[in-house]
N, C-alpha and C positions, 0 to 999 in steps of 0.2 A: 548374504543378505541382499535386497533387494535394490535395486542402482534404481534412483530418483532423481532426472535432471532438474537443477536450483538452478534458472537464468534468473539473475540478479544474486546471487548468494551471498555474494559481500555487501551489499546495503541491507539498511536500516531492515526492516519487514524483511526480506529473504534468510538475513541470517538468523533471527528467530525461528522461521521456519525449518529451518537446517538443524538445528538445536533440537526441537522437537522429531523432528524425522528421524533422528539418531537415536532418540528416547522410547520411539515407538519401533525402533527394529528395522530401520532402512537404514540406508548408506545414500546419504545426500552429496550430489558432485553438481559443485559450485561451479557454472559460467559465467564468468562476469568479465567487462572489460577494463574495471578500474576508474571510469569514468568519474565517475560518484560512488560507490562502494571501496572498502577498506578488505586489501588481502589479512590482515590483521584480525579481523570478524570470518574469517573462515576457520573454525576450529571443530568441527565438527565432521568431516570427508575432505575427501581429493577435492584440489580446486584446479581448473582448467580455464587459461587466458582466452577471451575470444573476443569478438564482435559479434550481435547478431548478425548482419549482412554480410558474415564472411562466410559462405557456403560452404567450400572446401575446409575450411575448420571445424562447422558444426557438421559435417558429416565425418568427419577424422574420430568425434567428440563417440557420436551415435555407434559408429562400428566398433569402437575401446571399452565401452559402457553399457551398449545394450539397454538403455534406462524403459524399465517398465510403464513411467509416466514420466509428465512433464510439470513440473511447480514453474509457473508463467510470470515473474515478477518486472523483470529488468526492463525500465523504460526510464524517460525523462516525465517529470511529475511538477515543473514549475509553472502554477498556474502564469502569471504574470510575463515571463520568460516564453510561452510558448503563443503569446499574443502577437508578441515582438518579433519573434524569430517560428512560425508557424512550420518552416519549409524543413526547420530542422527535428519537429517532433511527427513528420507525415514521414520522413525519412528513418529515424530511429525505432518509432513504435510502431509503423503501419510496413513499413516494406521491412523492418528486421523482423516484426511477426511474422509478415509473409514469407521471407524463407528461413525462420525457424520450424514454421507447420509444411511447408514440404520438403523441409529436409527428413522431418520427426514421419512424415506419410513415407518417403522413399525407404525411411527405414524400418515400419511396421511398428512404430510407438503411437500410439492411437487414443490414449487419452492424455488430456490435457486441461489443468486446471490454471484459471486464470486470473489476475490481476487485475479488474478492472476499477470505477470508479463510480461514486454517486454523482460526477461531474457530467455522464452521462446526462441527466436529464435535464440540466440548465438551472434556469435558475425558475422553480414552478412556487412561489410565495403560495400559503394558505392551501397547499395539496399538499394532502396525504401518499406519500414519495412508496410507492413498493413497483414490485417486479413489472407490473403492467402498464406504468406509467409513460407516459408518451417522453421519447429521449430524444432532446431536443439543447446539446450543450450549446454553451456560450463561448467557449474559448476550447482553440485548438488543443490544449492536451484532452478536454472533455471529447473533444471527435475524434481522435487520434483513436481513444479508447473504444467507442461506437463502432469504428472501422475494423477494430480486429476483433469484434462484439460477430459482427458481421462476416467475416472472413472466417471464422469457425463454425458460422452457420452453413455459410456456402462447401466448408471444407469433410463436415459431414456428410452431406448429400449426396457430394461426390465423388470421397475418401470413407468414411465413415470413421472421421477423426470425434472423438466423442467427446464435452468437456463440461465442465463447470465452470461457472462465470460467477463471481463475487466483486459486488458492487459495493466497493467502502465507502463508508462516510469517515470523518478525520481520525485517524489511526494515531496513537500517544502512550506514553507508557515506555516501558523497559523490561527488559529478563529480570526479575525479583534476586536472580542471584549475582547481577552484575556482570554477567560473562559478557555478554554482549549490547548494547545499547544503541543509542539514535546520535547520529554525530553526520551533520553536511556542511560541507563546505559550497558555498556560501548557505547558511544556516536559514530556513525559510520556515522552520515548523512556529506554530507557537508554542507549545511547553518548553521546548529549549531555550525559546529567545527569550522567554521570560527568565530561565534560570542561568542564562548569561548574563541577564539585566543584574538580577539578586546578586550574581556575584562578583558582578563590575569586571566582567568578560567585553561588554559594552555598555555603553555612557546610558541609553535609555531603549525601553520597548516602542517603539512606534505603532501606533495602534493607527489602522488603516481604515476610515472614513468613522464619522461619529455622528453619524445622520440616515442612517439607515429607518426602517420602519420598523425599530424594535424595543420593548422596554427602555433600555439605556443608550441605542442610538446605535449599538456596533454589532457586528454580523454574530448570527447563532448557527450553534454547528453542535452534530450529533457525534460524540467523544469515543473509542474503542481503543480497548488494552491491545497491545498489539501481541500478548501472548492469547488472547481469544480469540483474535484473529487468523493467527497461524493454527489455533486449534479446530477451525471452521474450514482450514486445508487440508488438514488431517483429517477431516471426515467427510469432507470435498474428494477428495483422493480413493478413501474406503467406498464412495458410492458408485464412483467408477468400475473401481475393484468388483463388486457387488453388479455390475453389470446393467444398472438402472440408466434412466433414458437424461439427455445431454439438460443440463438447468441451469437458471441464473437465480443468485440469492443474494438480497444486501444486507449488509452487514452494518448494522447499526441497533442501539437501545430503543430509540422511540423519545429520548431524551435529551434534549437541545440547551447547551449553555452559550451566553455570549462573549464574544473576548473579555468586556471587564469583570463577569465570573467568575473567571478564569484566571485572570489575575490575581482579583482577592481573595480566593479561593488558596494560592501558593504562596501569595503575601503571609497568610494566614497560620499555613503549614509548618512555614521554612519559619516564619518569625523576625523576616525581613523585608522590606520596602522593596517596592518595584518598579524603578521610578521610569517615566512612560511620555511619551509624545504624539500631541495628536496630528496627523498626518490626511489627505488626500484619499477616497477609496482607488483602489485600485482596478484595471479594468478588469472586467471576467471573471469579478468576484459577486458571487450570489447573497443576499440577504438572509435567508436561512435553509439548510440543507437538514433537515432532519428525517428519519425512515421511520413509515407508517408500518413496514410489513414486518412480520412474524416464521413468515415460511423458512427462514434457517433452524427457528427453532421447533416447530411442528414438523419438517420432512430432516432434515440432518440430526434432530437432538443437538443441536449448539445451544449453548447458555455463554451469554457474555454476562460472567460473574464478575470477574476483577474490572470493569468499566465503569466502576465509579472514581470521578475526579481524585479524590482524596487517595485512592491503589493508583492511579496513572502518574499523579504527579511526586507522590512517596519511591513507587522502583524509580523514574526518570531522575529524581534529588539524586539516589541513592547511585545510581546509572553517573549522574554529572560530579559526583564527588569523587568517585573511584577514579576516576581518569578517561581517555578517550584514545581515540588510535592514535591521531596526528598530535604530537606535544608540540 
């Protein structure tokens, strides 16, 4: 079968995608450095310890595997965390990108699908967010992501490294079968915090500024299964295959809930209280992120079917009851 390098393979999102690579007839081999990812969600291919900045191991990685392409996921992803500590996410995401693509170039693996973010574009209130949109982030993981946006463009022209770029808005949900789930330590999503809250994993939700310019005062955000996600990889990947020319796609419904949605929404479900605090916004947090564009599903045939709250928050229940990696 086909060798598919999975950097990030042990987190949240990569090991979904792993799961499906395996389902569709590849052999997914997981890089990851354990940083935040769990060896534990590797169950689907060979898993292989690395660093991205460690050269000499991703080229050790590329001559053993031969990976026909690259699934781009492993980076650090804490909005908040990379205001504070900037130097450490230009260092992880922008210079381990950079020599993951010329190691992936010295070895003749040439395409490359990527991980990137609707953080890109900052924070653009009352615009319609697609691919053309002027990217303009507010906090350094959003530039972090910009910059190896930018380093694959440079890296084509000059390489002729060829990639897809998928621009997520908030990724939630779980594997419907449980195998695999969303588990971080320190825990920063919201579907989990809430159903840590519900089951008195912790004392309250803190809901992060309640003053916003929105219905109910607190930030809106465009919600994606994160098995439609990875299924936007898997046809990410076939376009390459396919030979068609290097694109970026975001990945989002069109459909914007706000945190207390959100909440009563799983209050709702579970048929438990969620008890909540209101707290300070946060820096580098945008008022609302929702995607206007359609071009995943007009040029790839992607449909994010399972992205309604009530399938994100029902697998993630069913994902938080079954258990987790770290007990």
């Amino acid at each position: 079968m086909t060798n598919i390098l999975v950097t990030g393979g042990a987190g949240y999102i990569g090991s979904h995608a792993c799961k499906a690579l395996k389902g569709a007839g590849y052999t997914p081999v997981t890089y990851d450095n354990l940083s935040t990812g769990w060896e534990d969600a590797v169950q689907f291919g060979p898993f292989e310890k690395g660093d991205l900045n460690d050269r000499e191991r991703l080229d050790q990685i590329f001559a053993a595997y031969q990976p026909a392409a690259i699934l781009h996921f492993a980076a650090l992803s804490q909005v908040g965390e990379s205001m504070r500590e900037p130097g450490l996410y230009w260092h992880n995401n922008v210079a381990g990108s950079l020599t993951l693509f010329q190691a992936a170039v010295e070895a003749g693996c040439l395409d490359v699908v990527f991980s990137s973010t609707c953080a890109t574009y900052g924070d653009q209130d009352n615009v319609v967010l697609d691919e053309s949109s002027a990217r303009h982030p507010i906090n350094a993981y959003g530039s972090s992501k910009r910059a190896v946006e930018d380093i694959l463009r440079d890296f084509e022209a000059a390489y002729g490294l060829r990639h897809v770029i998928f621009r997520y808005f908030n990724v939630a949900g779980a594997d419907p079968e449980a195998e695999v789930g969303e588990f971080h330590q320190p825990e920063t999503h919201l579907v989990p915090l809430i159903l840590d809250a519900i089951d008195g994993k912790r004392d309250a939700l803190t809901i992060f500024g309640t003053d916003y310019e929105t219905p109910d005062g607190t930030c809106i955000r465009d919600y994606v299964h994160v098995m439609d996600l990875v299924d936007a990889h898997l046809q990410g990947l076939k376009w390459l295959e396919e030979g068609k020319e290097s694109r970026a796609f975001n990945l989002g419904t069109g459909s914007g809930f706000s945190v207390r949605e959100v909440i009563d929404r799983a209050a709702a479900m579970t048929g438990r209280e969620v008890p909540t605090i209101e707290g300070l916004r946060r820096p580098g947090d945008c008022t609302k992120l929702v995607s206007g564009s359609t071009r995943a599903v007009s040029e790839l045939g992607w449909s994010p079917a399972r992205s309604t709250l009530e399938q994100m928050i029902g697998d993630a229940w069913r994902w938080h009851q079954t258990g987790h990696y770290a007990k």
